[in-house]
C-alpha positions in Angstrom: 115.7 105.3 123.8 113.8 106.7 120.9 115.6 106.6 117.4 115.2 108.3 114.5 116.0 108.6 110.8 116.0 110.8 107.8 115.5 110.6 103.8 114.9 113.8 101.7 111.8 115.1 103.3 110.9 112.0 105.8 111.4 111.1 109.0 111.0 107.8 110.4 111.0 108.1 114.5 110.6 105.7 117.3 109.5 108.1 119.4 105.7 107.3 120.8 105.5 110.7 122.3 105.7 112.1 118.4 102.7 109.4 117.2 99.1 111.1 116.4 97.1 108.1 118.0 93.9 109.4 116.2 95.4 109.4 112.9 96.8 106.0 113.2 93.6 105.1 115.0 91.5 106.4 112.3 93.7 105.2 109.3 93.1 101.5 111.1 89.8 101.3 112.3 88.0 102.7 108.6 91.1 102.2 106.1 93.1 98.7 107.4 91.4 95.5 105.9 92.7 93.8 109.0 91.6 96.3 111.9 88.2 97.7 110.3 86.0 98.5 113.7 89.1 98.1 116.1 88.2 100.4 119.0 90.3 103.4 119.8 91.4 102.1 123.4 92.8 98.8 121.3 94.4 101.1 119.2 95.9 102.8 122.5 97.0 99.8 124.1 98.3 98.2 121.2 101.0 101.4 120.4 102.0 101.0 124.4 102.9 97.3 124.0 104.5 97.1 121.2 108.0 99.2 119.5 106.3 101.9 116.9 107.7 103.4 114.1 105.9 106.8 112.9 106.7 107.9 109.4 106.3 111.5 109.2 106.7 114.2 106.3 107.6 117.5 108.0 105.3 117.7 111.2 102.2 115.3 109.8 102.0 111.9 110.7 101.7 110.1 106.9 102.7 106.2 108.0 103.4 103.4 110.9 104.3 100.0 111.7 104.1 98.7 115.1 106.6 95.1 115.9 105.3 93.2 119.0 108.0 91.4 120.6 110.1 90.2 123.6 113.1 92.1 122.3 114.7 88.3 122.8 113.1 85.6 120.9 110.3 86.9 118.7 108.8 89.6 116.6 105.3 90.7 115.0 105.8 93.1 112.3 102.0 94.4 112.2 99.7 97.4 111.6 101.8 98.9 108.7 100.5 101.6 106.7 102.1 104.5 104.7 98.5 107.1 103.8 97.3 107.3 100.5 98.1 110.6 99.1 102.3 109.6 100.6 102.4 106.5 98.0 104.7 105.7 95.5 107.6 107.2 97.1 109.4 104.1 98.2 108.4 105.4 102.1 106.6 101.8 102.5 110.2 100.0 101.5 112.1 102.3 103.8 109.9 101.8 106.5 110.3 97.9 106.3 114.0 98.0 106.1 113.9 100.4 108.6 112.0 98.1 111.0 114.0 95.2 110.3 117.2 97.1 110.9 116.3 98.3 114.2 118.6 97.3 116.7 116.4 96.4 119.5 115.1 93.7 117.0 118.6 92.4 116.3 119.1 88.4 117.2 115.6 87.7 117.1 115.0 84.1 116.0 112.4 84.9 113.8 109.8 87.5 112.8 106.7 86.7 111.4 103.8 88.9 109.6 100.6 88.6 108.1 99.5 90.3 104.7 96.7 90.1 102.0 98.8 91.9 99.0 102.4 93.1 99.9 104.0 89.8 99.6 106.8 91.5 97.5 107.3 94.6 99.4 107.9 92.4 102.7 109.9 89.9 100.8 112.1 92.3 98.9 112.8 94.9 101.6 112.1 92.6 104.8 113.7 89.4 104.0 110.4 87.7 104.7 109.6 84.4 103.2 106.6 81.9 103.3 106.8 80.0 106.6 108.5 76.4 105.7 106.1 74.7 107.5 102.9 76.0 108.7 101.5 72.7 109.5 103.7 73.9 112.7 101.6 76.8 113.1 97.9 77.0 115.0 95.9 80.2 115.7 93.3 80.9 118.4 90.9 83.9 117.2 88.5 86.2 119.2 89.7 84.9 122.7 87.0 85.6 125.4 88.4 86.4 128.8 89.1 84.0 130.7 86.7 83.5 133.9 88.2 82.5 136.9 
């Protein structure tokens, strides 16, 4: 069930039917430090798999933020993004405490993201902190299929 939420002129929905895939696609794959050169059908599959959030003022799509997770255990706050010319409005602090409030996510364990420069956006309006020990932690990058 879709959600959605209102301040002054915004609108934050959960709704995937609402989402412009080729503006989020677009703002990713040429504007995203992290998804430079993702491929649209990445793009596609990603927004399937995962709970969306769409940030919209009046009818044009001007933000997202996409949280892979179980709906259990874990969460993967990733792919946020409020456009340019929409900046400096507080829309990328109500989207994070929007995210975070969501009730699907309530009860997860934990919730993790990665960021370049927003440190005190996800910290102040998240509740995110440094992980207390990423010695725990291993990543595996560009996994080739597996061949059976």
């Amino acid at each position: 069930m879709s959600k959605e939420y209102r301040q002054d002129d915004y609108r934050i929905s959960t709704d995937k039917a609402r989402l412009d895939v080729a503006f989020v696609h677009e703002y990713l794959s040429q504007r995203a430090y992290w998804a430079i050169g993702r491929p649209l059908e990445m793009t596609q599959r990603a927004i399937e798999n995962s709970l969306c959030f769409g940030v919209y003022a009046g009818e044009a799509q001007v933000g997202f933020a996409r949280v892979v997770t179980d709906y259990a255990t874990f969460g993967w706050l990733c792919d946020v993004f409020i456009v340019e010319s929409q900046r400096e409005r507080g829309l990328a602090k109500w989207l994070v405490e929007t995210v975070m409030a969501h009730p699907a996510l309530a009860g997860l364990k934990q919730v993790i993201l990665a960021t370049r420069d927003a440190h005190e956006l996800y910290r102040n309006y998240g509740g995110f902190r440094a992980l207390e020990q990423p010695e725990k932690w291993m990543v595996r990058r560009n996994v080739a299929p597996v061949k059976e």
